[in-house]
DRENBA-560965 format. One record per residue: chain; x, y, z of N, C-alpha, C in turn. Coordinates in Angstrom, 1 decimal. Layout:
N
+-------+--------+---------+--------+---------+----------+--------+--------+---------+--------+
! chain ! n_east ! n_north !   n_up ! ca_east ! ca_north !  ca_up ! c_east ! c_north !   c_up !
+-------+--------+---------+--------+---------+----------+--------+--------+---------+--------+
!     A !      X !       Y !      Z !       X !        Y !      Z !      X !       Y !      Z !
...
+-------+--------+---------+--------+---------+----------+--------+--------+---------+--------+
end
This chain:
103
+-------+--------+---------+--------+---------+----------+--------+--------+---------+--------+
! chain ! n_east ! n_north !   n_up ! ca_east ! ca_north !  ca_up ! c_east ! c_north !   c_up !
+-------+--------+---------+--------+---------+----------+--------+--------+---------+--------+
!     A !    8.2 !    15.7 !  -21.5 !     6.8 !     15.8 !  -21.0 !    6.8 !    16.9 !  -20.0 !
!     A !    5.9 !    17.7 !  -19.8 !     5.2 !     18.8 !  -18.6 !    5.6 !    18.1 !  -17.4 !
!     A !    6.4 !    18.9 !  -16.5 !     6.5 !     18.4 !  -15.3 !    4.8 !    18.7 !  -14.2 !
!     A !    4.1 !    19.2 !  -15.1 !     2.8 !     19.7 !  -14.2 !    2.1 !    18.2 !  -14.5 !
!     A !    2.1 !    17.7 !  -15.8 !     1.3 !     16.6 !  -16.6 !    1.9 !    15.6 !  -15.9 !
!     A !    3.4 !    15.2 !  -15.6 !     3.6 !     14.1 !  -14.8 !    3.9 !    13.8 !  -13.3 !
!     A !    3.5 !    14.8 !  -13.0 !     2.9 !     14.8 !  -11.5 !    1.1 !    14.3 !  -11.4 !
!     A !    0.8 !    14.8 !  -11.9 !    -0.7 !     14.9 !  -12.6 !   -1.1 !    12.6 !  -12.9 !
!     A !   -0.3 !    12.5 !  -13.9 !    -0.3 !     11.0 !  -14.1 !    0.6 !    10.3 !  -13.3 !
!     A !    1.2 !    10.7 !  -12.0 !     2.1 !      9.8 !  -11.3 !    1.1 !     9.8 !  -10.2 !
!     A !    0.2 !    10.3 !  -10.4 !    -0.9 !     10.4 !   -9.0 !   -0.3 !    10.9 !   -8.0 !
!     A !    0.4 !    12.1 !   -8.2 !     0.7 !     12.9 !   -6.6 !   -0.2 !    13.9 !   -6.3 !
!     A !   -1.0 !    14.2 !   -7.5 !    -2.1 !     15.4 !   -7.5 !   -3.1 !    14.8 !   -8.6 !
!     A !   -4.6 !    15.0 !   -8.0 !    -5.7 !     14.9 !   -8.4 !   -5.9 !    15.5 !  -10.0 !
!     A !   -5.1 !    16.9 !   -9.7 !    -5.4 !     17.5 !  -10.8 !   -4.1 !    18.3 !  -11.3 !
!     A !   -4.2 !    19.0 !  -12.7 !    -3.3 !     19.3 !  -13.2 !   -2.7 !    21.1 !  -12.6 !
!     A !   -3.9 !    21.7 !  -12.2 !    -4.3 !     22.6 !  -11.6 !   -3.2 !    22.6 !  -10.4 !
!     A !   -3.8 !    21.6 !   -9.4 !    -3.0 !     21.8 !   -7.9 !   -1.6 !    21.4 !   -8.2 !
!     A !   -1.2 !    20.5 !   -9.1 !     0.6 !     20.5 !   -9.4 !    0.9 !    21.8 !   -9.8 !
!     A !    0.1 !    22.6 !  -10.7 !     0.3 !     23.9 !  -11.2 !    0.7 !    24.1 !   -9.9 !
!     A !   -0.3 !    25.0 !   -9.3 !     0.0 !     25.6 !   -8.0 !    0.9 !    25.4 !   -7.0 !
!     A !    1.3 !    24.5 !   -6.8 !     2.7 !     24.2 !   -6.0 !    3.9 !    24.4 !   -7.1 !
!     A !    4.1 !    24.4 !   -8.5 !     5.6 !     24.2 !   -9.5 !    5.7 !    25.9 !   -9.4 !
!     A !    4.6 !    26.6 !   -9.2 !     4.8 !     28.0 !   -9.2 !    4.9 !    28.9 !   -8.1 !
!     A !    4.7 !    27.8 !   -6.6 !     4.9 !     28.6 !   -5.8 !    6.3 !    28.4 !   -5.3 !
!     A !    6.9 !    27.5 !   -6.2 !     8.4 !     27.4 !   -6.2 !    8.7 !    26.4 !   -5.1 !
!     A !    7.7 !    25.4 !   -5.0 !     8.1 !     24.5 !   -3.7 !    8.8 !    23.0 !   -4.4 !
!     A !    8.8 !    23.0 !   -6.1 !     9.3 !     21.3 !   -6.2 !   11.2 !    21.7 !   -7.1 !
!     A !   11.6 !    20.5 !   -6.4 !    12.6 !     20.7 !   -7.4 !   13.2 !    19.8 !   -8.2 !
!     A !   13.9 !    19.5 !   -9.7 !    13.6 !     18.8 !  -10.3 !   15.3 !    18.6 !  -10.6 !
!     A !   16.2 !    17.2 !  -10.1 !    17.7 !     17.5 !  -10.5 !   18.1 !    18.6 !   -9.5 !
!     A !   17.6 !    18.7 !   -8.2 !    18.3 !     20.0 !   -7.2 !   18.1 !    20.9 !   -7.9 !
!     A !   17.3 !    21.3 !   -8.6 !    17.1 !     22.7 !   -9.3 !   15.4 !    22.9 !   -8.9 !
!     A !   15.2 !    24.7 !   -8.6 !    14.0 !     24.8 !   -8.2 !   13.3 !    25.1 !   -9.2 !
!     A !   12.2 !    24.8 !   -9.2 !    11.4 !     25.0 !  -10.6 !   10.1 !    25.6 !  -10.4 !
!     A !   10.1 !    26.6 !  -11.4 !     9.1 !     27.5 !  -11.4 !    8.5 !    27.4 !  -12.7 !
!     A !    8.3 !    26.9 !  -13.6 !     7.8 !     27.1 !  -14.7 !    6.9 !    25.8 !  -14.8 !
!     A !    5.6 !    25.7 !  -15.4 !     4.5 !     24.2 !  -15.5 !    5.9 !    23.7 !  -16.1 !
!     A !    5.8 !    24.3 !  -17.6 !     6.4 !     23.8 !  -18.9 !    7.6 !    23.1 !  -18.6 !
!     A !    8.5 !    23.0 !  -17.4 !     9.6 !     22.5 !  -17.2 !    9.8 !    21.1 !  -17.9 !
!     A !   10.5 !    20.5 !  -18.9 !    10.2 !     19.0 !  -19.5 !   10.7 !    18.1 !  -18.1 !
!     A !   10.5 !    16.8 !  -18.7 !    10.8 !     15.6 !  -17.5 !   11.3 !    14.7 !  -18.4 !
!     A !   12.3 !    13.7 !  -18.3 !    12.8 !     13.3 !  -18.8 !   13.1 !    12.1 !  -18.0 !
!     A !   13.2 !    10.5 !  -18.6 !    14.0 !      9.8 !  -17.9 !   14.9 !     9.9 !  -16.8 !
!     A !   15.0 !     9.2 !  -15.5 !    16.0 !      9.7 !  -15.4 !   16.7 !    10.7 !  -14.5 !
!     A !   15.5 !    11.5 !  -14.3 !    15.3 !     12.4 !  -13.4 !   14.7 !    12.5 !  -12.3 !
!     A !   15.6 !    13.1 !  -11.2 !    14.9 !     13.4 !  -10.0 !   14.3 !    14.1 !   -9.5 !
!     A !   13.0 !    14.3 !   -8.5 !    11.8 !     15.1 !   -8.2 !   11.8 !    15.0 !   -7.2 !
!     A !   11.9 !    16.5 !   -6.3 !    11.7 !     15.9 !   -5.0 !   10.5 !    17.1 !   -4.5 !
!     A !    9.4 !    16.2 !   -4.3 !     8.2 !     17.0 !   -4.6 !    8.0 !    16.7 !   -2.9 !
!     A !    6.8 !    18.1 !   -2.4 !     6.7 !     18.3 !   -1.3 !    5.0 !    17.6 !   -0.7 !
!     A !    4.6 !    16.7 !    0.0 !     3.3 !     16.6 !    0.5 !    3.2 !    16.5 !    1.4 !
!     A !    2.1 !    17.6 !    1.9 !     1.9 !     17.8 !    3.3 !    3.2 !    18.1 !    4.2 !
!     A !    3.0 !    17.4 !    5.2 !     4.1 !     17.6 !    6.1 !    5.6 !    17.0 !    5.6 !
!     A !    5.3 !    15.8 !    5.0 !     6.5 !     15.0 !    4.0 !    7.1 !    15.3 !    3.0 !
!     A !    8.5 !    14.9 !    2.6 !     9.1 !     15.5 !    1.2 !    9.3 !    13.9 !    0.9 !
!     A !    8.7 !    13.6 !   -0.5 !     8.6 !     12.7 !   -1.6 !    9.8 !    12.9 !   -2.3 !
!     A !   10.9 !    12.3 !   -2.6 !    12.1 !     12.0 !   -3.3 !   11.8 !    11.0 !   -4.9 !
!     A !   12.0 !    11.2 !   -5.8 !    11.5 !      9.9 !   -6.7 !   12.6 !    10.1 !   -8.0 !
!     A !   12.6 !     9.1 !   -8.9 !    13.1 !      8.9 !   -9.3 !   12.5 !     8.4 !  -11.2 !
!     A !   12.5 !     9.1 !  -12.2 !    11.6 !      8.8 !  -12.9 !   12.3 !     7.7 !  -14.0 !
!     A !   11.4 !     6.6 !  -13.6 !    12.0 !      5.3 !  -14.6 !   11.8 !     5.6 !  -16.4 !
!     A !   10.5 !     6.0 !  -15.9 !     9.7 !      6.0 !  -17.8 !    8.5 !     7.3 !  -17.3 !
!     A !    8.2 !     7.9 !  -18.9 !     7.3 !      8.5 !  -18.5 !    6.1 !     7.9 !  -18.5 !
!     A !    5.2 !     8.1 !  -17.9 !     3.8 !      7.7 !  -17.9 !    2.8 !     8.1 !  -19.1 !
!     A !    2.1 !     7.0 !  -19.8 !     1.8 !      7.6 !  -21.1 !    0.2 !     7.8 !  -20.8 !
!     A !   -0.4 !     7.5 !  -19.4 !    -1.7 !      8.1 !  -19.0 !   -1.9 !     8.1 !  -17.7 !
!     A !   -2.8 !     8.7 !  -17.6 !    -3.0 !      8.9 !  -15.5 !   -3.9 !     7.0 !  -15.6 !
!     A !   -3.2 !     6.0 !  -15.1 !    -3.6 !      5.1 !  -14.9 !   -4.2 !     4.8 !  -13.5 !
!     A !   -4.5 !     3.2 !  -13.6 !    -4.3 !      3.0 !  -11.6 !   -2.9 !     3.5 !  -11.2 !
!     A !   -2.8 !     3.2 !   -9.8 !    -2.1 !      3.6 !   -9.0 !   -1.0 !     2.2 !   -9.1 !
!     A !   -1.2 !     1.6 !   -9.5 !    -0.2 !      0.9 !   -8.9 !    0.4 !     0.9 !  -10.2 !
!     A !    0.1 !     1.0 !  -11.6 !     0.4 !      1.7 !  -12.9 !    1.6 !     2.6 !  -12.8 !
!     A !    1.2 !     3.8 !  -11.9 !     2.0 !      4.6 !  -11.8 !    3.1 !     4.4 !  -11.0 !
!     A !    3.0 !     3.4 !  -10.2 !     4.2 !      3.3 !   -9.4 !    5.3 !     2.7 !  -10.2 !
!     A !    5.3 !     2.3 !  -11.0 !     6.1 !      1.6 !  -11.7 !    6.8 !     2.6 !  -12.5 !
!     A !    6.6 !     3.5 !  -12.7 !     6.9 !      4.9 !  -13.4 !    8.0 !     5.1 !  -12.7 !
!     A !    8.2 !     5.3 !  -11.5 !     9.2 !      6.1 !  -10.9 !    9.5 !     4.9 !   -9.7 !
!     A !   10.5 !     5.5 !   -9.1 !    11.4 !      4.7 !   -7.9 !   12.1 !     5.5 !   -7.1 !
!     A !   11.2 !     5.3 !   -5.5 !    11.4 !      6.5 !   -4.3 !   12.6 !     6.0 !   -3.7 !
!     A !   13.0 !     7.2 !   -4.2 !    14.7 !      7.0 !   -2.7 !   14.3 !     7.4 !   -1.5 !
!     A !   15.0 !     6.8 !   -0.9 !    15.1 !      6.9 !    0.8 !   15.4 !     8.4 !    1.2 !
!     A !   14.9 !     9.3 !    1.9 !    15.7 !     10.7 !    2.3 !   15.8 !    10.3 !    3.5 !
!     A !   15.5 !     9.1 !    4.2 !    16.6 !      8.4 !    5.4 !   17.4 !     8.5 !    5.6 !
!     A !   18.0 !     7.8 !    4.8 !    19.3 !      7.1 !    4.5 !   20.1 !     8.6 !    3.9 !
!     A !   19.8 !     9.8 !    3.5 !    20.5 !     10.5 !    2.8 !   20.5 !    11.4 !    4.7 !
!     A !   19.8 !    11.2 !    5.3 !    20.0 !     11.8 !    6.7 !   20.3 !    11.5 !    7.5 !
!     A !   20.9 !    10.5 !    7.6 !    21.4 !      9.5 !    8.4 !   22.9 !     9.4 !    8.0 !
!     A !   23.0 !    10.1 !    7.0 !    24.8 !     10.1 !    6.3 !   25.2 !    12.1 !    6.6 !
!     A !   24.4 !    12.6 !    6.6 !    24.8 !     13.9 !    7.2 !   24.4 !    14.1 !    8.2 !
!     A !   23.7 !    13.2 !    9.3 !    24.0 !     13.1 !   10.6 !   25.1 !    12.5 !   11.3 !
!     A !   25.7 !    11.4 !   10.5 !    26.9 !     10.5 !   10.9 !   27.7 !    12.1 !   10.4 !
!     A !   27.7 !    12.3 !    9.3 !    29.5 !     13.7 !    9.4 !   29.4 !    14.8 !   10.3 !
!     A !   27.8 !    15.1 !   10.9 !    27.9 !     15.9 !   12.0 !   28.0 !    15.7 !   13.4 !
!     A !   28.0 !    14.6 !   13.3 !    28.6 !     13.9 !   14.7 !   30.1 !    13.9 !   14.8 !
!     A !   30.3 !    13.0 !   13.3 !    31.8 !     12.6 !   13.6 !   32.7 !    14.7 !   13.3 !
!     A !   31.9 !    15.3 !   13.0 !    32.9 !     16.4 !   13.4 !   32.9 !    16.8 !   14.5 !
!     A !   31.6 !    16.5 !   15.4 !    32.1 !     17.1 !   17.0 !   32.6 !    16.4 !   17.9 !
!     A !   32.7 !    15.0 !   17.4 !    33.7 !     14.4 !   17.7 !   35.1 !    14.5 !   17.6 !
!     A !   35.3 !    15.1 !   16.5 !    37.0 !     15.3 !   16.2 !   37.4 !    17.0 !   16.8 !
!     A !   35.8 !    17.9 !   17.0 !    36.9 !     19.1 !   17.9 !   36.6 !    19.1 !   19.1 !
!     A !   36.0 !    17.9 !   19.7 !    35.9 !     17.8 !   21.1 !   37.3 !    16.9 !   21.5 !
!     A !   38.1 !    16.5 !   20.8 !    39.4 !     15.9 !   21.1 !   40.0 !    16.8 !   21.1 !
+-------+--------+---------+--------+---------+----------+--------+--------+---------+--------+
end
């Protein structure tokens, strides 16, 4: 499926237009890969780490969504990782190295 179309049905964008406009201005990426193309497929499985507003959205796509449903429809679609917890482990290795050349 269109990574423009399942942004569009995961309810991160109103419309298929404004996901357009952000996949092209090269701000989401899909698997650590930056993506510039609508067309990019989505697949199970895969990780999205889409940008809103001031926040970056991490997710995790369980199934694809077979329509722009409710909201709470689509949550079930995907599963947000923590970018906490992913900060909080490269803040512990930046510590513990000025720790080891301050000895």
């Amino acid at each position: 499926m269109r990574i423009d179309l399942v942004l569009c049905r995961l309810r991160f964008f109103k419309t298929r237009s404004a996901a357009r406009n952000l996949i092209e201005a090269g701000h989401l990426r899909a698997n650590g890969r930056r993506v510039v193309q609508v067309s990019h497929p989505v697949a199970e499985g895969d990780i999205l780490t889409v940008p809103l507003g001031k926040s970056v959205v991490v997710i995790e796509i369980l199934h694809l969504p077979e329509r722009r449903g409710p909201a709470a429809e689509a949550r079930e679609c995907y599963r947000a990782l923590d970018p906490r917890e992913q900060s909080a482990l490269a803040e512990g290795s930046t510590h513990e190295l000025k720790g080891k050349s301050s000895s």
